[in-house]
C-alpha positions as CSV (number, residue, x, y, z in Angstrom):
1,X,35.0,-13.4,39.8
2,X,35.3,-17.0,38.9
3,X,33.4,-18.7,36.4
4,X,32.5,-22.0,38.0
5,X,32.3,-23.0,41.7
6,X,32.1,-27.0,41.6
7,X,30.4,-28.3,44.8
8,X,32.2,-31.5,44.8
9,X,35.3,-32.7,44.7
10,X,34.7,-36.8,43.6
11,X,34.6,-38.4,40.5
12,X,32.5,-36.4,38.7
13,X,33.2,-32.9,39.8
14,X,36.9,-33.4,39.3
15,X,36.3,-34.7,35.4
16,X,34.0,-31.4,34.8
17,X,36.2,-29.6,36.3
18,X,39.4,-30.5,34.0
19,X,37.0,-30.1,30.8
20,X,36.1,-26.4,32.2
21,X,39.6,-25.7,32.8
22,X,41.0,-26.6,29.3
23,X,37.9,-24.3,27.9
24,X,39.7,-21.7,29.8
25,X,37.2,-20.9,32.1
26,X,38.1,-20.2,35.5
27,X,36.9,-22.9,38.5
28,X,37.0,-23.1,41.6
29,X,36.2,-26.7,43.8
30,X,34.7,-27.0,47.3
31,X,34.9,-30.4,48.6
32,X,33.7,-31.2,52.4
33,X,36.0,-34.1,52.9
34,X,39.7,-33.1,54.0
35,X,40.3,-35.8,51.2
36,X,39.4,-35.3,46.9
37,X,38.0,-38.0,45.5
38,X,34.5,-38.8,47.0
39,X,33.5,-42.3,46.1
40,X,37.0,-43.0,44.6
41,X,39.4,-43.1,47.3
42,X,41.9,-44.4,49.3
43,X,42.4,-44.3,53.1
44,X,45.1,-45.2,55.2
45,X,44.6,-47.5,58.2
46,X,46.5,-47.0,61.3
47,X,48.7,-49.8,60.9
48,X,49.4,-47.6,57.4
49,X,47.6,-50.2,55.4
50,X,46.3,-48.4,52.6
51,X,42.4,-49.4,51.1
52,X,39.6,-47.9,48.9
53,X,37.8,-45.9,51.4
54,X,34.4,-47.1,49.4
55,X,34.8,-48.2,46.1
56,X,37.3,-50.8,45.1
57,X,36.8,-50.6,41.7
58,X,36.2,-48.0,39.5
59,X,33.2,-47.6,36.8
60,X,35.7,-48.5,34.7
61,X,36.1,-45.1,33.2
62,X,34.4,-44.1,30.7
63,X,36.6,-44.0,26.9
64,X,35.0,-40.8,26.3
65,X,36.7,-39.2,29.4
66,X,40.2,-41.0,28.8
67,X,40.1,-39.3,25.5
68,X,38.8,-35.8,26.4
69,X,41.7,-35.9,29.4
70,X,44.2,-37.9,27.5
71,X,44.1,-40.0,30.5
72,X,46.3,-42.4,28.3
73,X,49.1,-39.8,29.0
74,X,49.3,-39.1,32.8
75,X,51.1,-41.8,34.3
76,X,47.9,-43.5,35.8
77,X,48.8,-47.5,35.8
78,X,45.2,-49.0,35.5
79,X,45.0,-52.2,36.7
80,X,42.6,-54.9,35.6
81,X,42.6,-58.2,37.6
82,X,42.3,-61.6,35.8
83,X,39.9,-63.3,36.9
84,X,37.5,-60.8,37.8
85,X,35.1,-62.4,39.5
86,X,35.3,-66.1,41.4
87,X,32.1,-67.0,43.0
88,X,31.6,-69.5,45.5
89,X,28.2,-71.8,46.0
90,X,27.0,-73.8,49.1
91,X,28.5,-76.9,48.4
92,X,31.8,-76.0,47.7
93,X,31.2,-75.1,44.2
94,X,33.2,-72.9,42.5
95,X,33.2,-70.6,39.0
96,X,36.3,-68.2,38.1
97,X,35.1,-65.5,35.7
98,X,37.8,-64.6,33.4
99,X,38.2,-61.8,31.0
100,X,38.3,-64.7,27.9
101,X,35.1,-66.3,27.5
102,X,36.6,-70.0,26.8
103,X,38.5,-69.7,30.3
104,X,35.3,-69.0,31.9
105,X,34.0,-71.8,29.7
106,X,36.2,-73.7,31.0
107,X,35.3,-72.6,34.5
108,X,31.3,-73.1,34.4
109,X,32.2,-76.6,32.6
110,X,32.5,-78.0,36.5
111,X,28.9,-77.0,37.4
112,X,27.0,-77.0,34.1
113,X,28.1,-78.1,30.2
114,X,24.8,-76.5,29.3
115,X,25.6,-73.0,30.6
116,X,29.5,-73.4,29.7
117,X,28.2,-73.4,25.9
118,X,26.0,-70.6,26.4
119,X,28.9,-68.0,28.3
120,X,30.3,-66.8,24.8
121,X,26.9,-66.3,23.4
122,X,25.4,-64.8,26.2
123,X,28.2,-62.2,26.9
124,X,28.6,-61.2,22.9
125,X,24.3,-60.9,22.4
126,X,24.1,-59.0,25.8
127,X,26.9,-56.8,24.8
128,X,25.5,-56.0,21.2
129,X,22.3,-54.9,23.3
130,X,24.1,-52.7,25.5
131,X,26.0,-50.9,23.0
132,X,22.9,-48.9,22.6
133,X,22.7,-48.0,25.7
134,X,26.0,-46.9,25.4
135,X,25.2,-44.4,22.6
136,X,22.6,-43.1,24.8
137,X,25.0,-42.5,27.6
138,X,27.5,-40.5,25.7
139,X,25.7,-37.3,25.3
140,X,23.4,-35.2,27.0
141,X,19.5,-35.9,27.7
142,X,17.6,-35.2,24.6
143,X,14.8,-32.3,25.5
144,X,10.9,-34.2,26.1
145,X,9.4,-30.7,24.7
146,X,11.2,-29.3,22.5
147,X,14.3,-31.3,21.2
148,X,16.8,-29.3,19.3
149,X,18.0,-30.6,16.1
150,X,21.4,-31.9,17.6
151,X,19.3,-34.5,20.2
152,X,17.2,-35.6,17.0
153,X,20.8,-36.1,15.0
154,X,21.6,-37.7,18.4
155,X,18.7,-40.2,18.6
156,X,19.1,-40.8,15.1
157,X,22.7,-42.3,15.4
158,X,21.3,-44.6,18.8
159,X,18.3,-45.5,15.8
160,X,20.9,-47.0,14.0
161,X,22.9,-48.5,16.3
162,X,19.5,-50.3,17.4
163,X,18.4,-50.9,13.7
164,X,21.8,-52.9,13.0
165,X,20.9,-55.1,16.0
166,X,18.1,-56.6,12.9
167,X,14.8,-57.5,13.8
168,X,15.5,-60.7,16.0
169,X,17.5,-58.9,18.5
170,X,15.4,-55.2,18.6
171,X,12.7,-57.5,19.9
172,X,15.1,-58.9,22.4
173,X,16.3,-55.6,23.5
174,X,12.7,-54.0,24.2
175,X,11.8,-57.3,26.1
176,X,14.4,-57.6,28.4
177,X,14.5,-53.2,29.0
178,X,11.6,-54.0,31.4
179,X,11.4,-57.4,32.5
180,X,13.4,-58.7,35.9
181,X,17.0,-60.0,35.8
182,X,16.1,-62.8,37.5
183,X,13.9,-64.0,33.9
184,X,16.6,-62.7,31.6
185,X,19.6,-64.9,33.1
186,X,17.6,-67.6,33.3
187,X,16.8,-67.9,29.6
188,X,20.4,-68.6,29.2
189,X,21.5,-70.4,32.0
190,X,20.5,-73.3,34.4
191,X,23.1,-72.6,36.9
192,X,22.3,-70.9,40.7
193,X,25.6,-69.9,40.7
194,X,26.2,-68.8,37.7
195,X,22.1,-67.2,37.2
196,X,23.1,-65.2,40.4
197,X,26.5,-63.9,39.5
198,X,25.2,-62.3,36.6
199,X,22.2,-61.0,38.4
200,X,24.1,-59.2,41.1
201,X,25.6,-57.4,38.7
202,X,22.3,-55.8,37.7
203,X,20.9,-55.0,41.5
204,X,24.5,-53.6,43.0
205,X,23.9,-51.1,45.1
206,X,19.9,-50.7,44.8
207,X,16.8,-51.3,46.8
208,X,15.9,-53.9,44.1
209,X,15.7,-57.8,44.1
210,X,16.2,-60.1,40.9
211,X,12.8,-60.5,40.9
212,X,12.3,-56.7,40.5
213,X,10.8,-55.4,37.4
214,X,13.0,-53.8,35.5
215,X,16.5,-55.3,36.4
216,X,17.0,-56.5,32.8
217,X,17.5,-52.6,32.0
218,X,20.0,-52.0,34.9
219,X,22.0,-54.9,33.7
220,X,22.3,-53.9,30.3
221,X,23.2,-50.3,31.7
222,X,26.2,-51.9,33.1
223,X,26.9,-53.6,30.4
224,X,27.3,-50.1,28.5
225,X,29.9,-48.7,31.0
226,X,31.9,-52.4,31.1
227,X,31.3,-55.4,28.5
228,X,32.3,-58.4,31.4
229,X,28.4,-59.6,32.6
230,X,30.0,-59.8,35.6
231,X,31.7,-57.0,35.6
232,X,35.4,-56.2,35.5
233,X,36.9,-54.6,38.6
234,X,39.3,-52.3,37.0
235,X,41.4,-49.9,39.3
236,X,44.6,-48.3,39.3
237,X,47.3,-49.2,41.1
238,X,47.5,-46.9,44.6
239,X,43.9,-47.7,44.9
240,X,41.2,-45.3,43.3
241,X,42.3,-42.2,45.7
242,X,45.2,-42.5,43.3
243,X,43.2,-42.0,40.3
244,X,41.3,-39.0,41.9
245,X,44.9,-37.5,42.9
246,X,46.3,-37.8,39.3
247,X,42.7,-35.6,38.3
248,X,43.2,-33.3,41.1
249,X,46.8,-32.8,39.7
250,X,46.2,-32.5,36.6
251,X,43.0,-29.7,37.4
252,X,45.2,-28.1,39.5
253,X,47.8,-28.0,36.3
254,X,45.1,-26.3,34.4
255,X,44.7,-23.4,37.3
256,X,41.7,-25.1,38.7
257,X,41.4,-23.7,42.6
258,X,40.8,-27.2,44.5
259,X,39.5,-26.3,48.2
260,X,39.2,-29.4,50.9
261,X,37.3,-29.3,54.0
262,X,35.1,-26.7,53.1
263,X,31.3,-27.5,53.7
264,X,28.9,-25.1,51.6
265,X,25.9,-23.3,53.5
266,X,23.8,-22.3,50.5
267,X,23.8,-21.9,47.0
268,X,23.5,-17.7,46.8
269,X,20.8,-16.6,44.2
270,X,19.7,-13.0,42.8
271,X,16.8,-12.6,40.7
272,X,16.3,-16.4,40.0
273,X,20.0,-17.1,38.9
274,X,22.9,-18.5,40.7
275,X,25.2,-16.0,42.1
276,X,28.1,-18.0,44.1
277,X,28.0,-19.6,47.4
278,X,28.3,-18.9,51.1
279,X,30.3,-21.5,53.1
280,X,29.5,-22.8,57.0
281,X,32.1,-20.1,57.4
282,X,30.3,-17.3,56.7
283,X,32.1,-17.1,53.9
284,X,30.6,-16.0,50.4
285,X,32.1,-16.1,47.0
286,X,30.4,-15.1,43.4
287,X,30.6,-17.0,40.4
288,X,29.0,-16.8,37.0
289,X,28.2,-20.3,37.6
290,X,27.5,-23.2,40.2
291,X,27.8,-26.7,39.8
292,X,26.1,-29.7,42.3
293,X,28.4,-32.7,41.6
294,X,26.9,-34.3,44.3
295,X,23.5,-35.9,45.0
296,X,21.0,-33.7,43.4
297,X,18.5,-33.8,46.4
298,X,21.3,-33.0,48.6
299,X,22.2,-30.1,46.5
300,X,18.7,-29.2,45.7
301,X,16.4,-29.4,49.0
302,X,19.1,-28.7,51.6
303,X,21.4,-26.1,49.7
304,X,19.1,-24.0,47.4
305,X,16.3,-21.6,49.7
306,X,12.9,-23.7,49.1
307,X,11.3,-20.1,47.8
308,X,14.1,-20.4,44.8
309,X,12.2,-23.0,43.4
310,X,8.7,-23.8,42.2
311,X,7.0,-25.9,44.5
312,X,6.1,-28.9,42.4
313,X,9.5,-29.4,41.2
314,X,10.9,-29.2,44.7
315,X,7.9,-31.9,45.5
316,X,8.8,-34.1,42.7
317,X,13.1,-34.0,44.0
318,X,11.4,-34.8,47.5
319,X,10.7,-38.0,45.4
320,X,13.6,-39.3,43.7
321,X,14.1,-43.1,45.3
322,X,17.5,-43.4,47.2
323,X,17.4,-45.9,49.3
324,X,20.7,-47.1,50.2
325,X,20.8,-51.0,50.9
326,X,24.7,-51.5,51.3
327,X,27.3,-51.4,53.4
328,X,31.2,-51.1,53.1
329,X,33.4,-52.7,55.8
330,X,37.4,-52.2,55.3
331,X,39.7,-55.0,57.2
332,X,43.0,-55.6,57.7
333,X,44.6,-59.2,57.7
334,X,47.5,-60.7,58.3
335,X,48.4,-62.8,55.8
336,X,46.4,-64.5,52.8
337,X,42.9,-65.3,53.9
338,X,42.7,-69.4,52.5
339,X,39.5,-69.9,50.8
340,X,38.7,-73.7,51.2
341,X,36.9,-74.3,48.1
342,X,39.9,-73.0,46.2
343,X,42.3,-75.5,47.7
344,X,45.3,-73.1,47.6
345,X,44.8,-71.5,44.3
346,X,45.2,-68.1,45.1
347,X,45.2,-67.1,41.7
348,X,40.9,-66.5,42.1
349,X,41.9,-63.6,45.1
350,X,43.4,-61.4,42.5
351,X,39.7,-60.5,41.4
352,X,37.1,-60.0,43.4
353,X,34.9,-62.9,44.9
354,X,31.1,-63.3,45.4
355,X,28.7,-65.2,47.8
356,X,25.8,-64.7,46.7
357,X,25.2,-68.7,45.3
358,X,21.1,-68.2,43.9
359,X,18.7,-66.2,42.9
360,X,16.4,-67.0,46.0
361,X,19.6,-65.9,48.0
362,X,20.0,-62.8,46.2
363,X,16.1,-62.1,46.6
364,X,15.4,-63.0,50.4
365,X,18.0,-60.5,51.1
366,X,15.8,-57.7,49.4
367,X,13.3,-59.2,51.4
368,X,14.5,-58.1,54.2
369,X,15.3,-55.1,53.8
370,X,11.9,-53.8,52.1
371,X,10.6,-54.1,55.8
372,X,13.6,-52.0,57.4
373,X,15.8,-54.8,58.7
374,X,19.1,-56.4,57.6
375,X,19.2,-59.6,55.8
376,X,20.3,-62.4,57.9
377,X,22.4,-63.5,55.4
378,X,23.6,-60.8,53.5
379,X,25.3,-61.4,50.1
380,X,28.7,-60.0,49.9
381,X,31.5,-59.0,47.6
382,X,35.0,-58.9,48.8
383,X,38.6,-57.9,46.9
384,X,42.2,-57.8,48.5
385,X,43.5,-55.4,46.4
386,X,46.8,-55.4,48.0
387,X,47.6,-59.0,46.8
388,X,47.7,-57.3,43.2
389,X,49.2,-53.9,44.3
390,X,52.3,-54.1,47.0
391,X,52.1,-50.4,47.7
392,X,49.0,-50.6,49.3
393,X,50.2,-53.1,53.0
394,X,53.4,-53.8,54.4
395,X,54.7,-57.3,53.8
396,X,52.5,-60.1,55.7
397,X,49.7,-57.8,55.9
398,X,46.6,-57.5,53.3
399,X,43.6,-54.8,52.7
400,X,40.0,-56.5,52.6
401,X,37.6,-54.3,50.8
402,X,34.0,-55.7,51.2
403,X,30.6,-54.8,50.3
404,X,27.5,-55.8,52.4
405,X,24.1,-56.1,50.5
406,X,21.1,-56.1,52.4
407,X,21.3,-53.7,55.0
408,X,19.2,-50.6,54.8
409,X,19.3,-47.4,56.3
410,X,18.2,-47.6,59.8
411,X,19.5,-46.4,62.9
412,X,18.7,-49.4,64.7
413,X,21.1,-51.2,62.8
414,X,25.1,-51.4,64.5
415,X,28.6,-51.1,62.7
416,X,29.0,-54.3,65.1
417,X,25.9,-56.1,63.6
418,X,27.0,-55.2,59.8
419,X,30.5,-57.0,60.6
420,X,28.9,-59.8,62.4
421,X,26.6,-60.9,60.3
422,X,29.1,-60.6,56.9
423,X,31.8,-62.6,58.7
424,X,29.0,-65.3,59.0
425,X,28.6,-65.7,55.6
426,X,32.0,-65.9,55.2
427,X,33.0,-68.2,58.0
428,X,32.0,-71.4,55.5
429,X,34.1,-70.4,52.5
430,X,37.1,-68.6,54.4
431,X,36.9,-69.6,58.4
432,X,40.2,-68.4,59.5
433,X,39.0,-65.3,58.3
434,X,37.9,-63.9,61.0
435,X,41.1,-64.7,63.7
436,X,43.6,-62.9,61.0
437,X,42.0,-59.5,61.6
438,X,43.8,-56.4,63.0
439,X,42.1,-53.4,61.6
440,X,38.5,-53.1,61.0
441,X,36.6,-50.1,59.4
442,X,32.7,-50.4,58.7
443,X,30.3,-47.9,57.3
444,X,26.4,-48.3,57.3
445,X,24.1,-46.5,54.9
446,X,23.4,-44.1,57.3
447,X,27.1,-43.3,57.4
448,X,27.0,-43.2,53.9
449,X,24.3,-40.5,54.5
450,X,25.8,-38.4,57.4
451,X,29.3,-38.0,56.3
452,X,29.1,-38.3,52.7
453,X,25.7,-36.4,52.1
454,X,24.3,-39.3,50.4
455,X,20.9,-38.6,50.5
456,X,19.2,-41.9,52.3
457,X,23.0,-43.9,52.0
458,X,23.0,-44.7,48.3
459,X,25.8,-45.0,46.2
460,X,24.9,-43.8,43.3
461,X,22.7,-40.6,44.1
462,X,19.5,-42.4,43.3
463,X,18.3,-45.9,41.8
464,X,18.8,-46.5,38.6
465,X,15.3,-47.5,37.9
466,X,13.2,-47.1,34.7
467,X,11.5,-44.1,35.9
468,X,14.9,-42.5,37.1
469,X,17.1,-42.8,33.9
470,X,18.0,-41.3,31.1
471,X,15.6,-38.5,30.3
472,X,14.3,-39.0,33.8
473,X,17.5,-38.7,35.4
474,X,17.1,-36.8,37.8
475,X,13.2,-35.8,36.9
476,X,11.4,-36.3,33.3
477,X,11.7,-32.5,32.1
478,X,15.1,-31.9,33.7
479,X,17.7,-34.1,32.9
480,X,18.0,-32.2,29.3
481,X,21.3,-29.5,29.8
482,X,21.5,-30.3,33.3
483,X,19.7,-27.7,34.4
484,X,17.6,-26.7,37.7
485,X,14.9,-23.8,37.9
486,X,17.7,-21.9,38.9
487,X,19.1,-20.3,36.2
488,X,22.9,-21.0,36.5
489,X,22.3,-24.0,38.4
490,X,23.7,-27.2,37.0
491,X,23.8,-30.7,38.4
492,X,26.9,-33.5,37.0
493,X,26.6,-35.9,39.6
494,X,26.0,-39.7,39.0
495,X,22.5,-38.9,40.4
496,X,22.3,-37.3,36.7
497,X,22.1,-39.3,33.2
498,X,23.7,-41.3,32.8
499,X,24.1,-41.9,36.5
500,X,26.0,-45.8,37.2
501,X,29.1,-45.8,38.8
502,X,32.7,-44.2,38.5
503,X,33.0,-43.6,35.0
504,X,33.0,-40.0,35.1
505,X,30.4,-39.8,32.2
506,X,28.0,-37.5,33.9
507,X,30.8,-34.9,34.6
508,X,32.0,-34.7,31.2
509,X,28.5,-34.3,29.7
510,X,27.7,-32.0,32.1
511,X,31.1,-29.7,31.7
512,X,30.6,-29.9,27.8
513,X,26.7,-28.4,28.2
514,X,27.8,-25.9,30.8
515,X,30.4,-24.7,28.4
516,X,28.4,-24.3,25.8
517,X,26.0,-22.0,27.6
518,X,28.5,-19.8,29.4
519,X,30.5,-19.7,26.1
520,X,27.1,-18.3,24.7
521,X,27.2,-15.5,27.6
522,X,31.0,-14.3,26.6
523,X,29.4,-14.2,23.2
């Protein structure tokens, strides 16, 4: 019988997967997709242009999970653009965020001396802030009712971490936790541009506007899984599929049984535990143990039988927010898409660039969609990953990889309309744009939701807010152990603590509790 079946085969279940394996426990993986990798992979056009699927960048990967895998020994070529981020304002306007703070100094100078002083100091403050977050995020959910002595030794060490921040700064933490992003970034800079780069940082992927309460936290949570403000794009060269391959490979190394294209039924149960699984087959295999690396409402209202769990907890998972606001649209080009603001730099494409020039931009696009329709103007992120990786197009040809904010899940709204509408806020900044595409490749929320089992199109398996983080990650009382009601049960998705994007955190603090407790049953 094996030990673990890990429903899953992305980030996350591959990571847990790996840690299992070298505990010598014996797993099995079940991912729907004929591909591995979920979030983190790499398709292949037609024209055999190769792009991420849906994330072009990865979380970056957690440290934690480099050094658990000895990542650092695998052959994976990370790649880290310089500049990271270029974003481009209304009236021609133009700031290049670089990994060194007196480049992008240097950069914000153009638009504003005042907020060109303040980069270094804002970044380094911010960061100290985050770091204990960070702490947080690298073990388990302490227990609300009865912590055991290892969370108390835990939040002791995240105690210190915040006491050596000194008095000045602990206030500044537990003020900006709760406030909106929007009144965080504008105690530092006077900027649009620069105010809204930041800001976007913090709202990615969430049904949340600057002005939303609480964005101050989700910025500093991204801070604790990368230290850019604007983030820093990282990859690895073949795209992140490739990083998911080199995972798979090495699982697979470890006797890890890695099964694509297999959809499960239901999660089998006998006298409240967790039995094994019964494919769309028919098929049903026992395990000691079963695993959700996937979203945790997907796995938990349409896998488990509703009579396997208590009514109230199955009302409060009816709850979890996941709204998914964003859409991914993959292009083709031929050629270099000329940006006119850059004047034929193209040194800027090599990171990723933003439009998304204020706050009130940023905001009216949240606007929109709070009343189920797409934002006229969407605010977009685009990288050409193949202008930094030759592998990935033939010569004369390049992979766009864009995100679309502002467009919710709705099935009144087109593939067509998503494209539309993104080239239009485009079409000012990069107008031959549009006349160099060959290929195009768009997926809506509700594609997110229907072929991906995202439960309501959202990235990352539920927002990130307050009330859904950390101990409440997925539900306050059951983010400790990563457990269900089901005894056997566990979730290690990033819809668990500490949730963000593809660091593979949650599946290596996941894989550590679940080993504990079946190394407890061998016992």
């Amino acid at each position: 019988m094996t030990d673990v079946i890990i429903i899953g085969g992305g980030l996350n279940g591959l990571v847990a997967a790996n840690v299992l394996a070298k505990k010598k426990f014996s797993v099995l993986v079940l991912e729907r997709e004929d591909q591995i990798g979920g979030a983190a992979v790499t398709g292949k056009s037609a024209m055999g242009v190769k792009s991420p699927t849906l994330s072009h960048a990865l979380g970056p990967i957690s440290p934690d999970v480099i050094r658990a895998l000895r990542l650092d020994r695998a052959g994976i070529e990370f790649m880290t653009p310089d500049p990271a981020l270029t974003t481009l304002g209304t009236n021609s306007e133009v700031i290049t965020f670089h990994r060194d703070h007196i480049l992008t100094a240097a950069s914000i100078e153009r638009v504003s001396s005042a907020d060109a002083a303040a980069w270094q100091s804002f970044g380094v403050t911010l960061q100290r802030l985050a770091n204990v977050l960070k702490e947080l995020n690298r073990h388990q959910a302490p227990s609300i009712d009865s912590p055991a002595s290892a969370d108390l030794w835990r939040l002791l060490k995240v105690g210190r971490h915040a006491r050596a921040l000194g008095s000045r700064e602990l206030a500044r933490l537990g003020r900006y936790v709760p406030i909106c992003v929007a009144d965080l970034v504008s105690e530092w800079f006077k900027s649009d541009l620069v105010q809204a780069a930041v800001a976007a940082r913090a709202i990615f992927g969430h049904h949340m506007g600057p002005w939303s309460a609480g964005t101050g936290a989700l910025l500093l949570q991204r801070l604790a899984e990368d230290p850019m403000p604007v983030g820093g794009g990282a990859t690895v060269k073949g795209g992140p599929g490739a990083f998911s391959a080199a995972l798979a490979a090495m699982a697979t190394g470890s006797s890890v049984n890695i099964r694509t294209g297999v959809r499960v039924a239901r999660v089998l149960t006998r006298a409240g535990a967790a039995v094994g699984v019964a494919l769309e087959s028919g098929e049903e295999i026992p395990a000691h143990a079963v695993v959700g690396a996937i979203d945790p409402k997907q796995l938990l209202l349409s896998l488990v039988e509703p009579t396997d769990l208590p009514p109230t907890f199955r009302q409060r998972v009816q709850q979890i927010r996941a709204r998914g606001v964003t859409a991914k649209i993959n292009l083709t080009i031929t050629g270099v898409p000329a940006f006119t603001a850059l004047h034929g730099d193209d040194l800027p494409l090599r990171g990723r660039m933003l439009i998304a020039p204020s706050i009130d931009y940023l905001e009216r696009a949240h606007d929109a969609t709070k009343y189920g329709g797409m934002a006229t103007s969407p605010w977009v992120e685009l990288s050409i990953p193949s202008i930094n990786d030759d592998t990935l197009a033939p010569q004369g040809h390049h992979a766009v990889s864009m995100y679309v904010h502002g467009v919710p899940n709705s099935p009144d709204i087109t593939r067509a309309d998503v494209l539309t509408r993104a080239l239009a806020v485009i079409a000012p900044h990069a107008p031959r744009l549009s006349s160099q595409i060959v290929e195009q490749e768009v997926f809506t929320p509700a594609d997110l939701e229907s072929r991906w089992g995202y439960t309501g199109g959202h990235f990352f398996h539920g927002e990130g807010t307050l009330d859904q983080w950390w101990v409440s990650r997925p539900l306050l009382g059951w983010a400790h152990r990563y457990a269900s009601p089901v005894q056997g049960l566990f979730l290690a998705s990033a819809g668990t603590h500490p949730g963000g994007g593809l660091t593979g955190q949650s599946g290596l603090n996941a894989a550590r509790v679940i080993s504990d407790v079946l190394g407890r049953r061998r016992r």
